[in-house]
Each structure stands twice: as C-alpha cells, then as structure tokens.
KOLPATI-886081 format. One record per residue (C-alpha): residue in three letters; chain; residue number from 0; x, y, z. Coordinates in steps of 0.001 Angstrom, whole numbers, padded with zeros to 6 digits. Example, Ala and Ser with C-alpha at 12.3 -4.5 7.8 and 13.67 -1.06 7.14 Angstrom:
BEGIN
<r 'Ala','A',0,<012300,-004500,007800>>
<r 'Ser','A',1,<013670,-001060,007140>>
***
This chain:
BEGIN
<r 'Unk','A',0,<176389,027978,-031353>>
<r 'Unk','A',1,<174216,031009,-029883>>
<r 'Unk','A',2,<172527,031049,-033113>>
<r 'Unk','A',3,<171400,027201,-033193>>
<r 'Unk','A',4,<170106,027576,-030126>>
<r 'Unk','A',5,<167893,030503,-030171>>
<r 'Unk','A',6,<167057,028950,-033944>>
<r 'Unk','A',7,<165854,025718,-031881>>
<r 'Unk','A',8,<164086,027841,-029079>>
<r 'Unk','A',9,<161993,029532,-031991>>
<r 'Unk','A',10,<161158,026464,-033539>>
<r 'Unk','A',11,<159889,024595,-030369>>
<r 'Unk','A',12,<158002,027887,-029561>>
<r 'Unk','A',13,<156447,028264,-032975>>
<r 'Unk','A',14,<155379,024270,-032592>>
<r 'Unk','A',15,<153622,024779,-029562>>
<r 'Unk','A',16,<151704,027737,-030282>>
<r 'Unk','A',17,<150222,025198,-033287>>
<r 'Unk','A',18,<149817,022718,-030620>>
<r 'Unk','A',19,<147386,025315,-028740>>
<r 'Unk','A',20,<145778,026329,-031279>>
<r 'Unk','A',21,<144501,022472,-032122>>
<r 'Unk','A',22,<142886,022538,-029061>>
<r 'Unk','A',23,<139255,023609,-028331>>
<r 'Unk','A',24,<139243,024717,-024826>>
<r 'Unk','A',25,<135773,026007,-025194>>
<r 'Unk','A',26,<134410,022727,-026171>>
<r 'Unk','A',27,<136058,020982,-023849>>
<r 'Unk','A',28,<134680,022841,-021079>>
<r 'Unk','A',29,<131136,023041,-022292>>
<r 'Unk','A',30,<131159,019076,-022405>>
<r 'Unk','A',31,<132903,018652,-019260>>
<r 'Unk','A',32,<130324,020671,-018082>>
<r 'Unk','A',33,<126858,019150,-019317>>
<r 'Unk','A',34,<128645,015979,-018105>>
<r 'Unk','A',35,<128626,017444,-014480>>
<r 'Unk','A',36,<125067,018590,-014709>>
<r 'Unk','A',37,<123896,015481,-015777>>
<r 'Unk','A',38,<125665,013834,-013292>>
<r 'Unk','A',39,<123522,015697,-010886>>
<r 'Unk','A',40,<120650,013828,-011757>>
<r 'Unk','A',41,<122262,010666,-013372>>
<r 'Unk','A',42,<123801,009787,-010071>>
<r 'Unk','A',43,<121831,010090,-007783>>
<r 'Unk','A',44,<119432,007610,-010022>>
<r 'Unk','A',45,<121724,005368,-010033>>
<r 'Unk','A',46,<122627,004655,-006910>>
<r 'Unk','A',47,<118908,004246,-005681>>
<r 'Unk','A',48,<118349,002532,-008426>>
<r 'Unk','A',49,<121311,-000233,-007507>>
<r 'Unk','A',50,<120711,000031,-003803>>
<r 'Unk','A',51,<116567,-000955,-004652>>
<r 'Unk','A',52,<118135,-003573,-006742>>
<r 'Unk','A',53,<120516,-004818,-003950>>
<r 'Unk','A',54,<117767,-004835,-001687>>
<r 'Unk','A',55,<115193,-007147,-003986>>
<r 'Unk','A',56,<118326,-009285,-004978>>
<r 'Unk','A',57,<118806,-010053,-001083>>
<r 'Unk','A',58,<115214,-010707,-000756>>
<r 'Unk','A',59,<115306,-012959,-004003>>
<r 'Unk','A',60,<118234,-014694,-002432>>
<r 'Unk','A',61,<116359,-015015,000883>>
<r 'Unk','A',62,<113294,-015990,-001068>>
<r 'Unk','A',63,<114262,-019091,-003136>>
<r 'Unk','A',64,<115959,-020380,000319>>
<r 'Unk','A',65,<119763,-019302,-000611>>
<r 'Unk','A',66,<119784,-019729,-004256>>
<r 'Unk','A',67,<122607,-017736,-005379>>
<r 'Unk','A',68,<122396,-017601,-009378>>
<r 'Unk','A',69,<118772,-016002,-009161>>
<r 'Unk','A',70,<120426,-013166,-006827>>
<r 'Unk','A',71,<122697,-012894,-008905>>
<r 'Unk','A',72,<120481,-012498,-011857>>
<r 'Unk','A',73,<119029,-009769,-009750>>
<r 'Unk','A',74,<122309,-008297,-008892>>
<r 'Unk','A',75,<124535,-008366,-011881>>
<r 'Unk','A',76,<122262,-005853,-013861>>
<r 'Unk','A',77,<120919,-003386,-010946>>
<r 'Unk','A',78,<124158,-002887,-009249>>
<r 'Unk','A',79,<126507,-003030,-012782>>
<r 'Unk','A',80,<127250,-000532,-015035>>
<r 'Unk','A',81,<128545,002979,-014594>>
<r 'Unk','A',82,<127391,005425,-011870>>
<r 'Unk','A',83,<129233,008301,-013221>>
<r 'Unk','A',84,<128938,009929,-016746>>
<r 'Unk','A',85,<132039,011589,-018662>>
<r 'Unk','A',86,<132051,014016,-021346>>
<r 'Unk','A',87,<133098,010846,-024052>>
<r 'Unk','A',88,<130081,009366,-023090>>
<r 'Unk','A',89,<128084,012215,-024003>>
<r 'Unk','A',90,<129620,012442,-027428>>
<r 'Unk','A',91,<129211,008862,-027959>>
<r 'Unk','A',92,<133105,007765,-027786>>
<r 'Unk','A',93,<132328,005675,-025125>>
<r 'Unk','A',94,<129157,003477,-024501>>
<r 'Unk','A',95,<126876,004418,-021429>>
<r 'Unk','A',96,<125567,001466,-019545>>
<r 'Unk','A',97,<122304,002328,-017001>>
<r 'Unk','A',98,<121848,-000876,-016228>>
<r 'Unk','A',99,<124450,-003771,-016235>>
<r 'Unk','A',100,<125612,-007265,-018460>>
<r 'Unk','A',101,<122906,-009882,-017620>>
<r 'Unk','A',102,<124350,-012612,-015129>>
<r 'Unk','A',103,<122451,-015109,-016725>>
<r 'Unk','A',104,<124349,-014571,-020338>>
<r 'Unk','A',105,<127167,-016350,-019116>>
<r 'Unk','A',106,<124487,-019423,-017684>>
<r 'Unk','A',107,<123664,-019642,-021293>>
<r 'Unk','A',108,<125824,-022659,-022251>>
<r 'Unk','A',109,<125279,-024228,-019388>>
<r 'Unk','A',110,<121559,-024130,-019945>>
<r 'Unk','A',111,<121610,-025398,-023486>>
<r 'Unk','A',112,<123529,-028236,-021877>>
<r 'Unk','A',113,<120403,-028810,-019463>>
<r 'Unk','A',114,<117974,-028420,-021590>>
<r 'Unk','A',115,<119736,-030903,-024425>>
<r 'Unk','A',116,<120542,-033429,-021385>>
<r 'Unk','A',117,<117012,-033283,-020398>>
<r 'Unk','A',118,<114790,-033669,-023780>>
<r 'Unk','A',119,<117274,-037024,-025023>>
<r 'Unk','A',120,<116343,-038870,-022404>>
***
C-alpha cells in the first residue's frame, strides 16, 4: 500500500516537472512586458483619440439638429475598439482594433432598400 503510494507521488511529481518545463517563462514575461510599454503610449492615444471623437460626434449630433445615425456614424468608430493592448495581440493571436466597426455597416441594407425604392419610381 506504502509502495503504491509513494509510486503515485513520483509519478505526479515527475509529470509536473514536464509540465514546467513546457513553459517559457522568459517569453512570457518579455511579451507581457512590451505589451505594458506599449500600453504607455497606446492608451493614452486612445482615449484622446475617442474623447475628440465623442466630442465631434456631439457636435455632429447638435449640428444636423438631433440626427442620431450621423452621431452615431461618428461615434461607433472613434469611441469602439480596444483601449488596452495584451501580449496575444502583439503576437497576432488576437486582432487589434484602433479604431472601431463602422455604424453605418449595419445601415447598409437598409440603404440598398432606399436607394432601390427611390430609382423604381
């Protein structure tokens, strides 16, 4: 019984020492951090960069006297996409997105519809 034991306490060690050595601390770190350093810059970017777009957006609305879809085609890509970068986006596992989707992709069908209504007439 003693025996089995100790024989399964060897095994599980001997497994995780193969489970360490997988791993690539090193790397890790050096991505986690060139993914804080460029957050330095990358943020701080960003934000301004979706604030200014906030700020023309509510001007826009303001503007075309309340007209919600062209704020919002203002809006949707200044103030989407990420504000933080991660070390998978840095080795290209994961998509970076600067600025965000276009509001206007999904007033696409509706537009054809328009534009088809319009021209049979």
């Amino acid at each position: 019984m003693v025996r089995r034991i100790a024989l399964a306490v060897v095994a599980m060690v001997l497994m995780a020492r193969v489970a360490v050595a997988e791993s690539n601390y090193l790397a890790d770190a050096g991505w986690g951090t060139l993914a804080t350093l460029t957050n330095i810059v990358y943020m701080p970017t960003k934000i301004v960069y979706g604030l200014v777009g906030g700020l023309v957006g509510a001007l826009a609305l303001g503007v075309t006297a309340g007209d919600l879809d062209t704020a919002k085609g203002v809006w949707s890509p200044t103030m989407g996409g990420h504000y933080v970068v991660t070390a998978n986006m840095l080795r290209s596992e994961e998509p970076l997105l600067f600025v965000g989707p276009s509001y206007y992709k999904s007033c696409e069908p509706v537009a054809a519809q328009w534009t088809d209504s319009t021209t049979s007439q």
